[in-house]
PDB file of N, CA, C, O and CB in Angstrom:
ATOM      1  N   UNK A   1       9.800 -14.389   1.881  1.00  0.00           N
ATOM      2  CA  UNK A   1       8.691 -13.476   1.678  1.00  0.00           C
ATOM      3  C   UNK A   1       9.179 -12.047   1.923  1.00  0.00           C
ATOM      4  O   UNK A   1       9.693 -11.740   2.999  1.00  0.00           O
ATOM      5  CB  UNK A   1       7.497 -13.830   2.614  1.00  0.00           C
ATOM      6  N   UNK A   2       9.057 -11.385   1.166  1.00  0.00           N
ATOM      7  CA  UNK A   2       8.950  -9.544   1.107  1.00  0.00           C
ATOM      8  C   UNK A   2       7.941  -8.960   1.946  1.00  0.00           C
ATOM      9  O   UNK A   2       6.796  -9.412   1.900  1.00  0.00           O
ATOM     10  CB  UNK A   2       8.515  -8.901  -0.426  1.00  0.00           C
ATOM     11  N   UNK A   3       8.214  -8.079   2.650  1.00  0.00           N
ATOM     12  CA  UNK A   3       7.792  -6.812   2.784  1.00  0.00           C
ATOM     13  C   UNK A   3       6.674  -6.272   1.277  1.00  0.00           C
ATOM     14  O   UNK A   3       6.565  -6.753   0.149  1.00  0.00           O
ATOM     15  CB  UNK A   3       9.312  -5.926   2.983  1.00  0.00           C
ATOM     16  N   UNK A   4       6.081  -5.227   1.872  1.00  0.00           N
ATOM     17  CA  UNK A   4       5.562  -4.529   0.791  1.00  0.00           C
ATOM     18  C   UNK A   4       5.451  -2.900   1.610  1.00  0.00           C
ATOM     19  O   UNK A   4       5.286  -2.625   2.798  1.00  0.00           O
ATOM     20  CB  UNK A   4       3.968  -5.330   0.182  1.00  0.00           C
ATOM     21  N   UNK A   5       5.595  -2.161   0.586  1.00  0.00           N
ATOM     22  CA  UNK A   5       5.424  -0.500   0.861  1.00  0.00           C
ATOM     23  C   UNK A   5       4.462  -0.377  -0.157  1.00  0.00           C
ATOM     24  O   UNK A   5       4.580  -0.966  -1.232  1.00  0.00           O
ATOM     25  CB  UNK A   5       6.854   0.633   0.649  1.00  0.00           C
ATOM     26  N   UNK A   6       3.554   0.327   0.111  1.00  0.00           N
ATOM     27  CA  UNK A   6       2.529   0.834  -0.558  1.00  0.00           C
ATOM     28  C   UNK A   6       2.174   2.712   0.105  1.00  0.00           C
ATOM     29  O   UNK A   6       2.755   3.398   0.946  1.00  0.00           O
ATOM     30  CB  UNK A   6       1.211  -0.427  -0.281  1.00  0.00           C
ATOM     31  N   UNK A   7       0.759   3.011  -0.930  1.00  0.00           N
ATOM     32  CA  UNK A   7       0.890   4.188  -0.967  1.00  0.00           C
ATOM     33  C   UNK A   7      -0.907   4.701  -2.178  1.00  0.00           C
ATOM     34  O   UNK A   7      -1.190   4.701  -3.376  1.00  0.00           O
ATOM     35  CB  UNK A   7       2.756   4.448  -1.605  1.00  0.00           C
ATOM     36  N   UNK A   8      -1.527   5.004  -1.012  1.00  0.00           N
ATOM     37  CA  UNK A   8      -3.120   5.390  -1.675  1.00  0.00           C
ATOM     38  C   UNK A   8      -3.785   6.939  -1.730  1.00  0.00           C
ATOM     39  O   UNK A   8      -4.841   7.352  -1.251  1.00  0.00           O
ATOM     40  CB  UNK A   8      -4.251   4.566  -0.732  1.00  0.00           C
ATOM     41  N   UNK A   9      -2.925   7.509  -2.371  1.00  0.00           N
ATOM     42  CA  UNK A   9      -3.339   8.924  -2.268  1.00  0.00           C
ATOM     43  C   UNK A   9      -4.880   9.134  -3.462  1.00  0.00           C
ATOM     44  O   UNK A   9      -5.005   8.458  -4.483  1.00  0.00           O
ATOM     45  CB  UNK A   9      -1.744   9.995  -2.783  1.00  0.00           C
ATOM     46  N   UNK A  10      -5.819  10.125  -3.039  1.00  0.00           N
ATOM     47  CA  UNK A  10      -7.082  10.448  -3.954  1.00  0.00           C
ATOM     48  C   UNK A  10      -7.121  11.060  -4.906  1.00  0.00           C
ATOM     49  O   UNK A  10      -6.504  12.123  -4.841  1.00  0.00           O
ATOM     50  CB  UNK A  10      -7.925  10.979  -3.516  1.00  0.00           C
ATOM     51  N   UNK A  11      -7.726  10.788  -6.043  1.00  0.00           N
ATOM     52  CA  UNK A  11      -7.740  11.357  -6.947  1.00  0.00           C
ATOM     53  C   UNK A  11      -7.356  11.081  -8.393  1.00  0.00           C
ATOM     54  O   UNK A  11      -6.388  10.325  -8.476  1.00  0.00           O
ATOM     55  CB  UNK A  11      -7.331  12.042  -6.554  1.00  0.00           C
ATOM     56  N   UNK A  12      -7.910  11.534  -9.672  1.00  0.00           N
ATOM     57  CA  UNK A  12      -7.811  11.070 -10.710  1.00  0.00           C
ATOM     58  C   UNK A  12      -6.584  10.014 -11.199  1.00  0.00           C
ATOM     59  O   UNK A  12      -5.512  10.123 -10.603  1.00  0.00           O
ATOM     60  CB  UNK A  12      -7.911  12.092 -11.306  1.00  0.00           C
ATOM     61  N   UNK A  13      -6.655   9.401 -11.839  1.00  0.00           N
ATOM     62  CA  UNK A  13      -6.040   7.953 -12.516  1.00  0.00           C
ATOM     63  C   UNK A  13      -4.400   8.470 -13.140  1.00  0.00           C
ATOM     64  O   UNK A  13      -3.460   7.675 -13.143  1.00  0.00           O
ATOM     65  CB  UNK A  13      -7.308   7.273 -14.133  1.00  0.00           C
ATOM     66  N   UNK A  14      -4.285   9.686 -13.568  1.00  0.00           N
ATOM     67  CA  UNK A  14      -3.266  10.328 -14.466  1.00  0.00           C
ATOM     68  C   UNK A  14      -2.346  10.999 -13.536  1.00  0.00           C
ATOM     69  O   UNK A  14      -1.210  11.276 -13.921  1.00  0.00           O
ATOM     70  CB  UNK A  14      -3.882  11.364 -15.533  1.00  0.00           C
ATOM     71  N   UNK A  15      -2.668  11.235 -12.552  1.00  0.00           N
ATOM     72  CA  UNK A  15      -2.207  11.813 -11.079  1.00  0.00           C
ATOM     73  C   UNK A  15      -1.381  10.638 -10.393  1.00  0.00           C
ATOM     74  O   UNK A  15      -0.454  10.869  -9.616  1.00  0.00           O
ATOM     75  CB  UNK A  15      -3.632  12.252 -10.018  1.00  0.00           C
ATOM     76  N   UNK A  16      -1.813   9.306 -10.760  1.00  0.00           N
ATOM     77  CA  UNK A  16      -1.047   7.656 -10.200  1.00  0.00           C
ATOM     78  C   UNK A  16       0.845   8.126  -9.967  1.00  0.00           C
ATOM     79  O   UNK A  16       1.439   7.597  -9.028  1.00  0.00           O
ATOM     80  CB  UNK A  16      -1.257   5.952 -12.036  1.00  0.00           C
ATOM     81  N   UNK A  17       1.560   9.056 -10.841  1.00  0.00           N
ATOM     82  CA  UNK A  17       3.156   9.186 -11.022  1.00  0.00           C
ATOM     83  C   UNK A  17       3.406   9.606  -9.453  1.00  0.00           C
ATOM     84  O   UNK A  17       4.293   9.034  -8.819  1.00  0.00           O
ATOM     85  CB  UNK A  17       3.763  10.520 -12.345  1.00  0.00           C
ATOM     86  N   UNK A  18       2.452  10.801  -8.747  1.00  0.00           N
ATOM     87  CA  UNK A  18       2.603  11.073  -8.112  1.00  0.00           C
ATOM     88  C   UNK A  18       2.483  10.154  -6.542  1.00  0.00           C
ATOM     89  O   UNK A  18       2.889  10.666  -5.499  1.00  0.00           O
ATOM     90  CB  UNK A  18       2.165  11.908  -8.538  1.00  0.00           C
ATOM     91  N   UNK A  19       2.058   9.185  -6.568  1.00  0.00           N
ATOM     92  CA  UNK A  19       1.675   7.875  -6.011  1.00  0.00           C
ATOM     93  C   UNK A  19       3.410   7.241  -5.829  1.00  0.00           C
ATOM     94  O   UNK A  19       4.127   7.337  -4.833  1.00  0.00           O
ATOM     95  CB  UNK A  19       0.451   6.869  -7.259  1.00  0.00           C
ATOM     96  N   UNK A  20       3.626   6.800  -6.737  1.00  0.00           N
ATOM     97  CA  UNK A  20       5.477   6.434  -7.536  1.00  0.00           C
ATOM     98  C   UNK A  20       6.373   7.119  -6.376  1.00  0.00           C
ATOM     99  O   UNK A  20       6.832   6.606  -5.356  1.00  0.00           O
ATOM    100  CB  UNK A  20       5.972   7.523  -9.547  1.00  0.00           C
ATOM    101  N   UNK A  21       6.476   8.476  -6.873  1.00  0.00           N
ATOM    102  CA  UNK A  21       7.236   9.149  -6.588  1.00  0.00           C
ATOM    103  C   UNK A  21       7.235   9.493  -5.009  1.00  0.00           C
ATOM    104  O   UNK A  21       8.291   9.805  -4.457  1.00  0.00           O
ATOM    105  CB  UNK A  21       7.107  10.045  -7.433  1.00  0.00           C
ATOM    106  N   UNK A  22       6.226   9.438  -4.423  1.00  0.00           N
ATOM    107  CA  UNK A  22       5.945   9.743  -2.405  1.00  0.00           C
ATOM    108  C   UNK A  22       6.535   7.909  -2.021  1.00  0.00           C
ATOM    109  O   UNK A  22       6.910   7.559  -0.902  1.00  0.00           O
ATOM    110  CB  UNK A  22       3.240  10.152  -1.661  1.00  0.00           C
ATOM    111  N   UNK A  23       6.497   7.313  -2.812  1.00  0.00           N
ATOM    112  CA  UNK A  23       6.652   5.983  -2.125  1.00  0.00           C
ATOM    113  C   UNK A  23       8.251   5.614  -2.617  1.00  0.00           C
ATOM    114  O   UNK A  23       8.984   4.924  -1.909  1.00  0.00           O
ATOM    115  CB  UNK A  23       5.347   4.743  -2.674  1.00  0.00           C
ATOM    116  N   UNK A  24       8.617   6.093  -3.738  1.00  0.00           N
ATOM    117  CA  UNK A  24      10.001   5.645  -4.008  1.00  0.00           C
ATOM    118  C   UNK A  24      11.183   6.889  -2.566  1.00  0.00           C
ATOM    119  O   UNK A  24      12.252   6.757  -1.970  1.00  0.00           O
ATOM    120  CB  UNK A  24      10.327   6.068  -6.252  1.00  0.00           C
ATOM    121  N   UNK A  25      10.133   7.900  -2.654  1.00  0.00           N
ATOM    122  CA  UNK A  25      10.651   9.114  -0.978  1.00  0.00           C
ATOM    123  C   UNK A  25      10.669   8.189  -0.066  1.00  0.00           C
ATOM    124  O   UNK A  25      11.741   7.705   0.296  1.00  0.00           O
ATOM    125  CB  UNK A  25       9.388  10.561  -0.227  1.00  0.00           C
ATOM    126  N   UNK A  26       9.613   7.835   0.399  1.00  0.00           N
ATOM    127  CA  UNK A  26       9.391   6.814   1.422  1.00  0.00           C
ATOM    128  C   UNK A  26      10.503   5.686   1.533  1.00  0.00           C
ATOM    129  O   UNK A  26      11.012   5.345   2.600  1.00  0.00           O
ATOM    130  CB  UNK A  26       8.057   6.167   1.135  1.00  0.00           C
ATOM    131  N   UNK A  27      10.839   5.105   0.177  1.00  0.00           N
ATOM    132  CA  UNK A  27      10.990   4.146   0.448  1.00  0.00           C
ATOM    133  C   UNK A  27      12.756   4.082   0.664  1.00  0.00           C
ATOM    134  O   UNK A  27      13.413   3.127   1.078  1.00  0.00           O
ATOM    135  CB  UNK A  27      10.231   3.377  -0.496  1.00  0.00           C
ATOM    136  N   UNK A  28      13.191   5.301   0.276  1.00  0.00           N
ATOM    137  CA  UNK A  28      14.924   5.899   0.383  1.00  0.00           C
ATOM    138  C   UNK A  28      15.103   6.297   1.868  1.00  0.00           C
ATOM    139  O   UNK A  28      16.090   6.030   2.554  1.00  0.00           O
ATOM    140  CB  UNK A  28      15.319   7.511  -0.698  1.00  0.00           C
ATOM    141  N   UNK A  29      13.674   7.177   2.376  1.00  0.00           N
ATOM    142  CA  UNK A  29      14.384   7.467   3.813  1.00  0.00           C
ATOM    143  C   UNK A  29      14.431   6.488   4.974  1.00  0.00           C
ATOM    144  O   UNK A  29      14.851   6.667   6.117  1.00  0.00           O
ATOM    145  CB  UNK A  29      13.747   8.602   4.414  1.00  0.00           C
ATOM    146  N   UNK A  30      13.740   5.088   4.238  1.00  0.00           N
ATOM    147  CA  UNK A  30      13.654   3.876   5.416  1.00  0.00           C
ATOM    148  C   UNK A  30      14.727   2.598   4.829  1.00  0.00           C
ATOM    149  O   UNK A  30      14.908   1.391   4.988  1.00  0.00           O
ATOM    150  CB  UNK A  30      11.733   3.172   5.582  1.00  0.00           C
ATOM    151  N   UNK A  31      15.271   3.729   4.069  1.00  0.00           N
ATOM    152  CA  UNK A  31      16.932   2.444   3.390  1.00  0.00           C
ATOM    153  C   UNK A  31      15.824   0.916   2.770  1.00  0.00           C
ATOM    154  O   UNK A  31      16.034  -0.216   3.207  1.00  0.00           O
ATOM    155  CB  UNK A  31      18.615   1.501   5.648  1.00  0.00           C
ATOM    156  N   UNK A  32      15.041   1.126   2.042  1.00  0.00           N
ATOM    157  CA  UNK A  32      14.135   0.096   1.243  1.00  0.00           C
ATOM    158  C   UNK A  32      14.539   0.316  -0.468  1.00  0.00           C
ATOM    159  O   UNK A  32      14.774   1.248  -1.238  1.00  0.00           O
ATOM    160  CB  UNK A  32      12.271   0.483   1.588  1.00  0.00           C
ATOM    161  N   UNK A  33      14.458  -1.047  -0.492  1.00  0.00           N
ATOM    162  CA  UNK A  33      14.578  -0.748  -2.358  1.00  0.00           C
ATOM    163  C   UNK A  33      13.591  -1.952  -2.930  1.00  0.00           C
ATOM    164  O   UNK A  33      13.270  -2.859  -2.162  1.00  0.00           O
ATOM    165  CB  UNK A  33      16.589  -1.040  -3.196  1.00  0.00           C
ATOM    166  N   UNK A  34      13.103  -1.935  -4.349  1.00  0.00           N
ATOM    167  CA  UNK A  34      11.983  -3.085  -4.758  1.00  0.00           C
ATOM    168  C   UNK A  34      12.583  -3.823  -4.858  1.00  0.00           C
ATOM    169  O   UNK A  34      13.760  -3.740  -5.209  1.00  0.00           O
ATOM    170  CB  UNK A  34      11.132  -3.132  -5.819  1.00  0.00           C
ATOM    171  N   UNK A  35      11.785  -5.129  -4.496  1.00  0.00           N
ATOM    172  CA  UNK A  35      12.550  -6.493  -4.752  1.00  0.00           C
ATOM    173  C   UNK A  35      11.624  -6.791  -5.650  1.00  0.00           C
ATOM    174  O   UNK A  35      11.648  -8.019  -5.732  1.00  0.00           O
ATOM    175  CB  UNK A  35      12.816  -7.645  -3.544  1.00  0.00           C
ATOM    176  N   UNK A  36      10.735  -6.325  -6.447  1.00  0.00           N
ATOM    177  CA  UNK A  36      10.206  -7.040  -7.515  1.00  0.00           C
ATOM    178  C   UNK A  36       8.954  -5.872  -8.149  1.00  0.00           C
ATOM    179  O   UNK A  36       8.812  -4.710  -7.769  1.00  0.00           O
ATOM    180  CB  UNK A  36       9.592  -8.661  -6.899  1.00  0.00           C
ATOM    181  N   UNK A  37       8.110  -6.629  -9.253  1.00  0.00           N
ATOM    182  CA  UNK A  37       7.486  -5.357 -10.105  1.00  0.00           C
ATOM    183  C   UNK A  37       6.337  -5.028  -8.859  1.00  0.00           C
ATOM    184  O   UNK A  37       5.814  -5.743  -8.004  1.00  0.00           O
ATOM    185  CB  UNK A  37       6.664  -5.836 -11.994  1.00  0.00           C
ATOM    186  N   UNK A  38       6.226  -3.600  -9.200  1.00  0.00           N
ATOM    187  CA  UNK A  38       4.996  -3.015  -8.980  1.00  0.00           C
ATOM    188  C   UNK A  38       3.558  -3.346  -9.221  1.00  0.00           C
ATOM    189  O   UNK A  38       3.328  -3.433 -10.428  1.00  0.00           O
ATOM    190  CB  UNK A  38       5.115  -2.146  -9.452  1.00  0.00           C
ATOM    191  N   UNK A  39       2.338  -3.594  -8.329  1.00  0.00           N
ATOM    192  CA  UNK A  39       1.099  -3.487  -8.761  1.00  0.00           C
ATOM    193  C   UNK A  39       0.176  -2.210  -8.381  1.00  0.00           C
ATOM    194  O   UNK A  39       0.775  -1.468  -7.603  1.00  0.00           O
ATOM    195  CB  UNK A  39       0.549  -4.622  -8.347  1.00  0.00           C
ATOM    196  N   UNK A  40      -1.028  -1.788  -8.698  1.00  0.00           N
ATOM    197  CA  UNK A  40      -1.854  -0.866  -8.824  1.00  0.00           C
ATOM    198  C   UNK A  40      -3.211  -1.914  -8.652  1.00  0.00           C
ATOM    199  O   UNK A  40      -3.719  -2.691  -9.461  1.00  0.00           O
ATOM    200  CB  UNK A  40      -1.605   0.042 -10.224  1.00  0.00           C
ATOM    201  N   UNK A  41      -3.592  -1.552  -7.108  1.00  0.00           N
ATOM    202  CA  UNK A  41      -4.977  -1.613  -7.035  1.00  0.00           C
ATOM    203  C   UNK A  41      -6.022  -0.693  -7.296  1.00  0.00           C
ATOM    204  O   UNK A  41      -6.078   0.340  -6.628  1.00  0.00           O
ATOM    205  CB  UNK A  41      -5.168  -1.891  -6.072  1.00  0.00           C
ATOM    206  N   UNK A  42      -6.878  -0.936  -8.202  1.00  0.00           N
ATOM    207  CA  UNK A  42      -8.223   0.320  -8.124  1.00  0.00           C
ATOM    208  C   UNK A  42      -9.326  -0.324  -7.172  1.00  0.00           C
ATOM    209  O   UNK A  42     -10.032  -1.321  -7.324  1.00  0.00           O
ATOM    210  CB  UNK A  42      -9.116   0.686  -9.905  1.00  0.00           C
ATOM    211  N   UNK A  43      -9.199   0.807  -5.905  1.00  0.00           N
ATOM    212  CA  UNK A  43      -9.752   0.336  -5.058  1.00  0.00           C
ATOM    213  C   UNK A  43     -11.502   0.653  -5.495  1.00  0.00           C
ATOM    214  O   UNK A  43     -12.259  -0.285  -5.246  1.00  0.00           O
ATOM    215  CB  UNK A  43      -9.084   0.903  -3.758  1.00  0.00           C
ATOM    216  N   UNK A  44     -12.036   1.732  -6.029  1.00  0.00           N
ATOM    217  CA  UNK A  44     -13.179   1.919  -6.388  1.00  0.00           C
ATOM    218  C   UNK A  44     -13.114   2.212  -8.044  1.00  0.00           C
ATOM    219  O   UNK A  44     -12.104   2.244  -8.748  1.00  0.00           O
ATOM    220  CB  UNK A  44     -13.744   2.982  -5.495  1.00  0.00           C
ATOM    221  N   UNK A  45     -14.129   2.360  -8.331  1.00  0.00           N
ATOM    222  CA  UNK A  45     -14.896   2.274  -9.128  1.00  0.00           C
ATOM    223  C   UNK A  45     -15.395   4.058  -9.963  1.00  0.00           C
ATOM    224  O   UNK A  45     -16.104   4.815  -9.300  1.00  0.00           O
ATOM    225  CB  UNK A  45     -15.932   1.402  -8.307  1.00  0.00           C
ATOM    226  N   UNK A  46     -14.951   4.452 -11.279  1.00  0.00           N
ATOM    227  CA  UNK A  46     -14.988   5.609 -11.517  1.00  0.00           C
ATOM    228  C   UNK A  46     -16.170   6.076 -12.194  1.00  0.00           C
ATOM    229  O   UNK A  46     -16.466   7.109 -12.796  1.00  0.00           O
ATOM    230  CB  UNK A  46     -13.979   5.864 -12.073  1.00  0.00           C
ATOM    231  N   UNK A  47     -16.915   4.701 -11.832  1.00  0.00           N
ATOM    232  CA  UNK A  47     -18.697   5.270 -12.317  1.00  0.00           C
ATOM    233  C   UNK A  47     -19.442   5.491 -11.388  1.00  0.00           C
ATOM    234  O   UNK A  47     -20.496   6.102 -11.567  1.00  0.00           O
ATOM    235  CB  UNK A  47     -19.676   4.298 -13.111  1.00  0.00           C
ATOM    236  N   UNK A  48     -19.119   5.110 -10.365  1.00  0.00           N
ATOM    237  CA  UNK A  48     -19.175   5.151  -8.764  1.00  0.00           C
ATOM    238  C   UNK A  48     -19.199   6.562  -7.988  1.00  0.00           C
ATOM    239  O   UNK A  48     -20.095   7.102  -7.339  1.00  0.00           O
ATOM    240  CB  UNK A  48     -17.896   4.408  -8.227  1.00  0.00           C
ATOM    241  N   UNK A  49     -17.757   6.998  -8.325  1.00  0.00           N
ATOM    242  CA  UNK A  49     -17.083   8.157  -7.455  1.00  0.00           C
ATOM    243  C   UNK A  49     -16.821   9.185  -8.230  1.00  0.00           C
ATOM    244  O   UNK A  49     -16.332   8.944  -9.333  1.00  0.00           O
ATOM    245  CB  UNK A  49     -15.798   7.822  -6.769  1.00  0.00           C
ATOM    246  N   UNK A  50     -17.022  10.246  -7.932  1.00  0.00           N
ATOM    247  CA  UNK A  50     -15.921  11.397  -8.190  1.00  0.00           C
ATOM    248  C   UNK A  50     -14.922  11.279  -8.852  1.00  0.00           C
ATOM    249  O   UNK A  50     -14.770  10.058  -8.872  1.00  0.00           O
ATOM    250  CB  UNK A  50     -15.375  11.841  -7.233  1.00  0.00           C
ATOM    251  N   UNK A  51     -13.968  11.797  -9.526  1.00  0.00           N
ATOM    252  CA  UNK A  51     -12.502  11.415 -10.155  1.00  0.00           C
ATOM    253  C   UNK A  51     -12.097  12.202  -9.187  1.00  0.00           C
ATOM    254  O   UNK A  51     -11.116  12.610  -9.809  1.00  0.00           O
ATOM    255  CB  UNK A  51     -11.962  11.748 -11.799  1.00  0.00           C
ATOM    256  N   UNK A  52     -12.015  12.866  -7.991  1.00  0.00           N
ATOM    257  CA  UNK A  52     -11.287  13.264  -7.203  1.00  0.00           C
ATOM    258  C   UNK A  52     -11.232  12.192  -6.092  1.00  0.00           C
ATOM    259  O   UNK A  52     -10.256  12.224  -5.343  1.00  0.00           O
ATOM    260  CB  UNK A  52     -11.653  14.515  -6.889  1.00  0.00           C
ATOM    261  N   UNK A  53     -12.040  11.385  -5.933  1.00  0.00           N
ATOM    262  CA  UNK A  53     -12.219  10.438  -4.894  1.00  0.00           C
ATOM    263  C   UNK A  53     -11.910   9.089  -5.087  1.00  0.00           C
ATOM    264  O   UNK A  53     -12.134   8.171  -4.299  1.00  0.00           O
ATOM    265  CB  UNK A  53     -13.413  10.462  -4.511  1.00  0.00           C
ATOM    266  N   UNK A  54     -11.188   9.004  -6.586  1.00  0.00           N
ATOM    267  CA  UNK A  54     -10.596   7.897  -7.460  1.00  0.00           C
ATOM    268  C   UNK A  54      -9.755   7.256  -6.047  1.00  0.00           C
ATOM    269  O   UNK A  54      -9.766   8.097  -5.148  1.00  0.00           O
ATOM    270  CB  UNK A  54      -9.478   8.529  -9.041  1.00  0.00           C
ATOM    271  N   UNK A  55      -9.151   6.174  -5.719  1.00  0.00           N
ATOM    272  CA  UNK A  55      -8.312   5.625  -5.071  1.00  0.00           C
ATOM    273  C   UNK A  55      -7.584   4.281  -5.937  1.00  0.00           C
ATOM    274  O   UNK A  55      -8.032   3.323  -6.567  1.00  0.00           O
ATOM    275  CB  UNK A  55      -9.014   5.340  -3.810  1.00  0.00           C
ATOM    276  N   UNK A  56      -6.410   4.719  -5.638  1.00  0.00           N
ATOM    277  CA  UNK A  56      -5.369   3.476  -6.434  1.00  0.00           C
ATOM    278  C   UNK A  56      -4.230   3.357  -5.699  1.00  0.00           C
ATOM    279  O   UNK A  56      -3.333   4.187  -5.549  1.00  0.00           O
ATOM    280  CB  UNK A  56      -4.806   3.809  -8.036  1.00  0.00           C
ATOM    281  N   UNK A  57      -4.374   1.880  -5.098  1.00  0.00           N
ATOM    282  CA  UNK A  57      -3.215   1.971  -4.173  1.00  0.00           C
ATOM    283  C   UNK A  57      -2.241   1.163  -4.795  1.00  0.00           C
ATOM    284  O   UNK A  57      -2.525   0.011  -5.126  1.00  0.00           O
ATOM    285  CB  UNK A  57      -3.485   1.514  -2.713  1.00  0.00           C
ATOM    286  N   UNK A  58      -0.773   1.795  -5.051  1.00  0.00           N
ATOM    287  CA  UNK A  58       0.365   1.213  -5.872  1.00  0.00           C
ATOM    288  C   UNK A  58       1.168   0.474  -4.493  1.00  0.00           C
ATOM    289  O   UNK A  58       1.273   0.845  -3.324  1.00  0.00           O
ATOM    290  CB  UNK A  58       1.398   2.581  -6.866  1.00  0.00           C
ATOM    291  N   UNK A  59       1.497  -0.322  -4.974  1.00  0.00           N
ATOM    292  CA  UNK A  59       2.304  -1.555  -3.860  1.00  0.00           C
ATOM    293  C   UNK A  59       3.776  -2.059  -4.288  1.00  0.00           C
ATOM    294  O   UNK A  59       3.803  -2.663  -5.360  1.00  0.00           O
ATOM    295  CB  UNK A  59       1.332  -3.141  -3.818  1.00  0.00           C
ATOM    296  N   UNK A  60       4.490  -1.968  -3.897  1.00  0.00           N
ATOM    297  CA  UNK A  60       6.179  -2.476  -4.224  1.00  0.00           C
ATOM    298  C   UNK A  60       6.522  -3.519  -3.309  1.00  0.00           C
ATOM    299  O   UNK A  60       6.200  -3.153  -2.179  1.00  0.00           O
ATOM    300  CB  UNK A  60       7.423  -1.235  -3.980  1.00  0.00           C
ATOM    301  N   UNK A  61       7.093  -4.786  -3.302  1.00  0.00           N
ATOM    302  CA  UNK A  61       7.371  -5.671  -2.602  1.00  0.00           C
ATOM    303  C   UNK A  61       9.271  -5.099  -2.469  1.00  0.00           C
ATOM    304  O   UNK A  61      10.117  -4.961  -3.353  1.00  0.00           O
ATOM    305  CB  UNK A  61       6.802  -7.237  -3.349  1.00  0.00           C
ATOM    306  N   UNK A  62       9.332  -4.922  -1.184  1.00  0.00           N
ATOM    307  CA  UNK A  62      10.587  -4.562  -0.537  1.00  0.00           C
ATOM    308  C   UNK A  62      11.575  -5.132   0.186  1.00  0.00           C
ATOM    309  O   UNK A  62      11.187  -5.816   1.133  1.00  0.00           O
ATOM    310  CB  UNK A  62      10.400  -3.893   0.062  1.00  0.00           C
ATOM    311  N   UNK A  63      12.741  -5.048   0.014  1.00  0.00           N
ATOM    312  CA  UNK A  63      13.767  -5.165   1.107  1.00  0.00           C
ATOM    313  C   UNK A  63      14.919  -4.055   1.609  1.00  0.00           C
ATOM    314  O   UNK A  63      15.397  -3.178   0.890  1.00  0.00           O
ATOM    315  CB  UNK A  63      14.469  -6.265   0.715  1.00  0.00           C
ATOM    316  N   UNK A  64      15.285  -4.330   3.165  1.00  0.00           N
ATOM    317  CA  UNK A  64      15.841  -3.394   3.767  1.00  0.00           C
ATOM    318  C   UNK A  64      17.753  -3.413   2.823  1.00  0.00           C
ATOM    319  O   UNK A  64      18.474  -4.326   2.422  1.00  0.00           O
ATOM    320  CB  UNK A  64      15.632  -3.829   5.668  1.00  0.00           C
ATOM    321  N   UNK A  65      17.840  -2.325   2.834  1.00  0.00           N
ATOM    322  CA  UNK A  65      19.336  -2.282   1.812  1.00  0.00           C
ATOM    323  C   UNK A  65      20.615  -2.456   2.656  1.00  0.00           C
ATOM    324  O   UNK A  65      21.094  -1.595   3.394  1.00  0.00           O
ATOM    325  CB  UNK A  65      19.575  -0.667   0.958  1.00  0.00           C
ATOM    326  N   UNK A  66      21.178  -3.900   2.403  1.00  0.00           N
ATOM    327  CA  UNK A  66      22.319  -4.109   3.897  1.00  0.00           C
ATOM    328  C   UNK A  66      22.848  -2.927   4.318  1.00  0.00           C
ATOM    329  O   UNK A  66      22.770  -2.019   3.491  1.00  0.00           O
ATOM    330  CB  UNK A  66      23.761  -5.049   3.667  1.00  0.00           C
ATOM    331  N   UNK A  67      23.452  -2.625   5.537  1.00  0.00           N
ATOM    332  CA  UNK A  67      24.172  -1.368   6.039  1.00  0.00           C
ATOM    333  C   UNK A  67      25.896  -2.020   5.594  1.00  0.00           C
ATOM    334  O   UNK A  67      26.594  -3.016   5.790  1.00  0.00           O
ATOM    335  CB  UNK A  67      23.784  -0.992   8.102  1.00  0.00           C
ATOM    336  N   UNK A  68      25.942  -0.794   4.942  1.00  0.00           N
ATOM    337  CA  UNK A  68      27.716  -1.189   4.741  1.00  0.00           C
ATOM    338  C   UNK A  68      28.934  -1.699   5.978  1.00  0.00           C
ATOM    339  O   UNK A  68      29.104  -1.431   7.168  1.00  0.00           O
ATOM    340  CB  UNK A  68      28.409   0.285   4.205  1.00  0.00           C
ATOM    341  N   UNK A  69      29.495  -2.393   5.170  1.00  0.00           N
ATOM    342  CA  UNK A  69      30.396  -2.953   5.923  1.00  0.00           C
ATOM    343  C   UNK A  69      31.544  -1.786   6.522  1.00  0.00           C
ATOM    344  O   UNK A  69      32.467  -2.146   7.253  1.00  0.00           O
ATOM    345  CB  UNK A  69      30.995  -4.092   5.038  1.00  0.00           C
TER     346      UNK A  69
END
């Protein structure tokens, strides 16, 4: 079983790259790399909320990257 790193920042649906990109940061300065595809939860509902208050939390299933020999 994997790990997972995830990452739920607010705001419109087209804005999601920026989601990607704080978690692939994240996921270099804790020596993590994906062990498999990406999902995207939409946590609410955009008839619901605001498009600033959009939430989509992107999830990567992870492992720690051996330390060199």
């Amino acid at each position: 079983m994997h790990r997972c790193a995830g990452n739920s920042p607010p705001g419109p649906y087209p804005g999601v790259g920026k989601a990607y990109e704080r978690l692939f940061s994240y996921m270099n300065e804790h020596r993590l790399v994906p062990a498999g595809p990406s999902r995207e939860l939409y946590l609410n509902d955009p008839g619901e909320v605001p498009e600033e208050e959009l939430l989509t939390e992107v999830q990567f299933p992870v492992e720690e990257i051996p330390p060199s020999p």
